[in-house]
C-alpha positions as a printed NumPy array, in Angstrom:
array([[ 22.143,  -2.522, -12.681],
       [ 18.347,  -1.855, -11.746],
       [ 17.629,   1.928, -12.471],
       [ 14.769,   3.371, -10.689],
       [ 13.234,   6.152, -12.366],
       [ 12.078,   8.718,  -9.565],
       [  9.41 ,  10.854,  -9.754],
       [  9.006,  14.445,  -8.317],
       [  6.437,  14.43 ,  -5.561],
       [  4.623,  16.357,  -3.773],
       [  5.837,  18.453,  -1.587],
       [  4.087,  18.093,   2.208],
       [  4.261,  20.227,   4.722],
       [  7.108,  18.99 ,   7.581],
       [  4.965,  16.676,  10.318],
       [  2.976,  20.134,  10.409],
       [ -0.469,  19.532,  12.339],
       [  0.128,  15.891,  12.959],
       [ -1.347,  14.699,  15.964],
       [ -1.756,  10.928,  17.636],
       [ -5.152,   8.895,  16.798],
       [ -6.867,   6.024,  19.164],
       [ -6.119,   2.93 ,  17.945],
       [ -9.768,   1.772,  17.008],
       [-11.561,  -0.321,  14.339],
       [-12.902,   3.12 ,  13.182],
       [-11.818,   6.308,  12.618],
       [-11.885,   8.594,  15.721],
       [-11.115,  12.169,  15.958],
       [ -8.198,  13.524,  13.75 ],
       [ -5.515,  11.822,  12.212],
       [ -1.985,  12.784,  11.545],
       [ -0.357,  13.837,   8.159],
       [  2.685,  13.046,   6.142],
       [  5.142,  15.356,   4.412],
       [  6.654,  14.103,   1.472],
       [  9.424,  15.582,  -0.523],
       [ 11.003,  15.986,  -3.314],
       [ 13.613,  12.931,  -3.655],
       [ 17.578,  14.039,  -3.983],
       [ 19.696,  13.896,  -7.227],
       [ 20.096,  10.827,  -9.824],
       [ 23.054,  10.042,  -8.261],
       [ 26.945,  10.437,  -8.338],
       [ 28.818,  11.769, -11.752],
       [ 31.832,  10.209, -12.73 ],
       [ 34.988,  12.63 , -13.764],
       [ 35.574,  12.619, -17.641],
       [ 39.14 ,  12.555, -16.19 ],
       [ 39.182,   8.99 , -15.721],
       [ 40.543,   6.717, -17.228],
       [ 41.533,   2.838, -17.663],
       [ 44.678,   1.327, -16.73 ],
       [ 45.701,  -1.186, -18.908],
       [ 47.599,  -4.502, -17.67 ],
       [ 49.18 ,  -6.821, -19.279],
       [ 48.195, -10.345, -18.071],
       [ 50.829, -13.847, -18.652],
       [ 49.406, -16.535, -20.739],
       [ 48.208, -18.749, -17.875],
       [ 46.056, -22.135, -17.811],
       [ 41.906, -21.349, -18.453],
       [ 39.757, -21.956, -14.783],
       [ 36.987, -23.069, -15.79 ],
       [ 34.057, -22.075, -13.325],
       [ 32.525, -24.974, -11.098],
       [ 29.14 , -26.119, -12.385],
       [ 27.327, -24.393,  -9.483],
       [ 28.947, -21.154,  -9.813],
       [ 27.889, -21.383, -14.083],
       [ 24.384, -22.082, -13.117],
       [ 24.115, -19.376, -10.605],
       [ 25.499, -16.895, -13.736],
       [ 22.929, -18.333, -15.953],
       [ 20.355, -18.679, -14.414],
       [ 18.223, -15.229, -14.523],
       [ 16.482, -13.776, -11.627],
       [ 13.555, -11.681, -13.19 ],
       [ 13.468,  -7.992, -11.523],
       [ 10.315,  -7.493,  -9.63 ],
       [  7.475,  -5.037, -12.026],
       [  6.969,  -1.759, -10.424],
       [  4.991,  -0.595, -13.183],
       [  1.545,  -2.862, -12.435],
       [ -0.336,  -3.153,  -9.965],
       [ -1.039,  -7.362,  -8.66 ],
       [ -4.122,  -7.731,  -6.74 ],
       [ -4.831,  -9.454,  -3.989],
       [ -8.324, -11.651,  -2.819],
       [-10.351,  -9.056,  -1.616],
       [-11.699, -10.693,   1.236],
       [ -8.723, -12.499,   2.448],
       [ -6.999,  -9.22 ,   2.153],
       [ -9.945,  -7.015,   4.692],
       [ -9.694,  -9.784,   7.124],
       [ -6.102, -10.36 ,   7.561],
       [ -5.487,  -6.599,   8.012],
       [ -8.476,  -6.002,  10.741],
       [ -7.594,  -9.459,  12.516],
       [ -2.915,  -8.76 ,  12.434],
       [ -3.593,  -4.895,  13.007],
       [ -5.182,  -5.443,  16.527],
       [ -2.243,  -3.525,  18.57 ],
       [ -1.453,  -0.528,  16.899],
       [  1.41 ,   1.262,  17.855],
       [  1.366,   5.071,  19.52 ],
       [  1.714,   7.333,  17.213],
       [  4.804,   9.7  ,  18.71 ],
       [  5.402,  13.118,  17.102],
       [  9.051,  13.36 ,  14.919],
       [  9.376,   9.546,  15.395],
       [  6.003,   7.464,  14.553],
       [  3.86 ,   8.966,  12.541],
       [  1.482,   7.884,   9.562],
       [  4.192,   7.321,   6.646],
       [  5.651,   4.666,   9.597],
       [  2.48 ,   3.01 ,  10.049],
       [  2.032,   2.637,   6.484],
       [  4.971,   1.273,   5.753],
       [  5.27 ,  -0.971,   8.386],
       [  1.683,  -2.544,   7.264],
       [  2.936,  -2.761,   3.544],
       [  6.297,  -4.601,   4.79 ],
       [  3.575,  -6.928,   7.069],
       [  1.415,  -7.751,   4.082],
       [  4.096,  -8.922,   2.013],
       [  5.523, -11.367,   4.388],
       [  1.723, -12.4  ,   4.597],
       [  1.717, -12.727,   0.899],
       [ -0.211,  -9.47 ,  -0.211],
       [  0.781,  -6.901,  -2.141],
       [  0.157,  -3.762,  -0.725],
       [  0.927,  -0.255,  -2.132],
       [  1.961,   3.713,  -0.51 ],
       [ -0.9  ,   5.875,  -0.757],
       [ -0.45 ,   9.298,  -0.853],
       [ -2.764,  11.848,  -0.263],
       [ -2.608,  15.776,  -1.117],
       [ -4.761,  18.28 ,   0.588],
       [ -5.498,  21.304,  -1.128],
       [ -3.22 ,  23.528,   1.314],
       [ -0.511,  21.164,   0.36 ],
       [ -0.462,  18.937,   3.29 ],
       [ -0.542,  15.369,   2.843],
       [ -1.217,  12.051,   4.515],
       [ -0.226,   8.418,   4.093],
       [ -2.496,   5.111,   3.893],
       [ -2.285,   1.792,   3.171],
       [ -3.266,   0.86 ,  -0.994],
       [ -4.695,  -2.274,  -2.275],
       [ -6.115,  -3.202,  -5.807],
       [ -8.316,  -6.059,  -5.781],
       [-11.955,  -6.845,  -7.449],
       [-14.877,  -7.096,  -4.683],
       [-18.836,  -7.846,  -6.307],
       [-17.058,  -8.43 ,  -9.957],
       [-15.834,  -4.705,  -9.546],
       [-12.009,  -3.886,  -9.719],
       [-10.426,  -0.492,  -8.036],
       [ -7.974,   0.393,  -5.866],
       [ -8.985,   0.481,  -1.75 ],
       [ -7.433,   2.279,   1.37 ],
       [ -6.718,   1.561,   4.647],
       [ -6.241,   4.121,   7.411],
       [ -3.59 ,   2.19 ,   8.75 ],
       [ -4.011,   3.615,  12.552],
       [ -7.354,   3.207,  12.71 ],
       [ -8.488,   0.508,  10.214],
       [-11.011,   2.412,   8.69 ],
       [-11.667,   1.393,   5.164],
       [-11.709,   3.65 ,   2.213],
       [-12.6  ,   3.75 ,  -1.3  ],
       [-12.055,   6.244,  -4.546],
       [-15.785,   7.115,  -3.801],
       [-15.492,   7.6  ,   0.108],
       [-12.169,   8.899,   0.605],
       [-12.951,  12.344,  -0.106],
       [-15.446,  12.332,   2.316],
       [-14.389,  10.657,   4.954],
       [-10.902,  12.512,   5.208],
       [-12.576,  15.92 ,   4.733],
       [-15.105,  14.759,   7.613],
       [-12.326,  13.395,   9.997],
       [ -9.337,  16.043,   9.328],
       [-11.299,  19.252,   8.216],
       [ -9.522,  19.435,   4.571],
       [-10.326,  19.321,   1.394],
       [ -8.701,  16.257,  -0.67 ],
       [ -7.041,  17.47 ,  -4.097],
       [ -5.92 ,  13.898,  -5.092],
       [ -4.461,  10.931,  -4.256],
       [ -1.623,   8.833,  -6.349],
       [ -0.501,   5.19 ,  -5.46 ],
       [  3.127,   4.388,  -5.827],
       [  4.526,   1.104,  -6.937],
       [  7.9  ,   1.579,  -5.476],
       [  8.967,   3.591,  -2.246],
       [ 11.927,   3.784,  -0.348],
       [ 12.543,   4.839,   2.764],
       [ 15.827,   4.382,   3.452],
       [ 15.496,   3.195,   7.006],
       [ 14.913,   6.802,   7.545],
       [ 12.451,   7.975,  10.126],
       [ 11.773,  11.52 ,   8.528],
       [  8.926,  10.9  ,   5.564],
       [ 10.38 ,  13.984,   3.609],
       [ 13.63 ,  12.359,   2.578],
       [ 11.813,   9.051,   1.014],
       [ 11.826,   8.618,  -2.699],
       [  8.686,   7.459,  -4.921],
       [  8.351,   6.418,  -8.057],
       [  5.849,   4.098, -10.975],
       [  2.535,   5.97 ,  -9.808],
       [  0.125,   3.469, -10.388],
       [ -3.361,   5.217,  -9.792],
       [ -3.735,   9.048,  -9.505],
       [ -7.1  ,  10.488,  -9.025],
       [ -8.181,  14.34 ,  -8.805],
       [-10.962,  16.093,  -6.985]])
């Protein structure tokens, strides 16, 4: 059984302040934010009280398993690595995201907002054959927001890169500060890339669970 170690996140304020954006090849105006909560418990505990039945089973003739079925048990399906990051071609990468995210969907208050958007575009890159990553971004009055992550290597030079995924702005470690504290009038206190996310098919961002932060930086 996979075992997914979750992290405790931040917590974000409830779709407070969140407000649409025009979908544009630039950031325009304000954009909306993200909550995200702390994920729920490890899971169900089993009663000490139970116990095993024991049967007693017939001699009988040995099945032996069909040939298919005994290579489908042996063979081993290797469990996808949270823990690292896999880049992607850099300039593939910028120009399959500005030329697929062309019609951006409204952004709609309690139902659409930016966790959706980046998830969507993360789910979109993979069946394009990216890997993309959750970014999550904490404001200094504990608000957040959500964009779209990317590790690649661009002029010889590897980081991580964001996308504003309702806008297509581009973003990096350098410029993110900036640009967020220009467009939404906060102050950025970090941002943390997770490997793994899941969402549950839930609409509301502060039930989702993240886990194997792969970049966190501080300002």
């Amino acid at each position: 059984m996979r075992v997914y170690f979750i992290l405790e996140v931040f917590i974000f304020a409830l779709l407070a302040g969140c407000i649409s954006a025009e979908p544009v090849n630039q950031i325009e105006g304000t954009v909306p934010q993200i909550p995200v909560s702390v994920p729920p418990g490890n899971g169900p505990i089993i009663s000490p009280t139970e116990t095993l039945t024991t049967v007693t089973v017939q001699p009988s003739a040995t099945i032996q398993p069909s040939p298919t079925i005994q290579k489908q048990y042996e063979k081993v399906q290797p469990e996808e690595n949270f823990s690292e990051a896999v880049e992607v071609n850099y300039r593939e990468y910028v120009d399959w995201f500005m030329s697929y995210n062309l019609l951006i969907r409204a952004y709609t208050p309690d139902e659409y907002v930016c966790g959706q958007y980046t998830v969507d575009m993360i789910n979109a890159s993979k069946k394009a054959g990216f890997k993309a990553y959750f970014g999550a971004i904490r404001f200094s009055d504990d608000t957040g927001h959500a964009l779209v992550a990317f590790k690649a290597t661009h002029f010889s030079y590897t980081s991580w890169y964001f996308f504003e995924p309702q806008t297509n702005n581009q973003m990096n470690p350098q410029t993110i500060k900036e640009v967020l504290q220009d467009k939404m009038g906060k102050t950025v206190a970090d941002v943390t890339v997770y490997g793994y996310f899941d969402d549950a098919g839930d609409k509301d961002p502060a039930t989702w669970q993240f886990a194997y932060p792969l970049y966190n930086q501080k300002y």
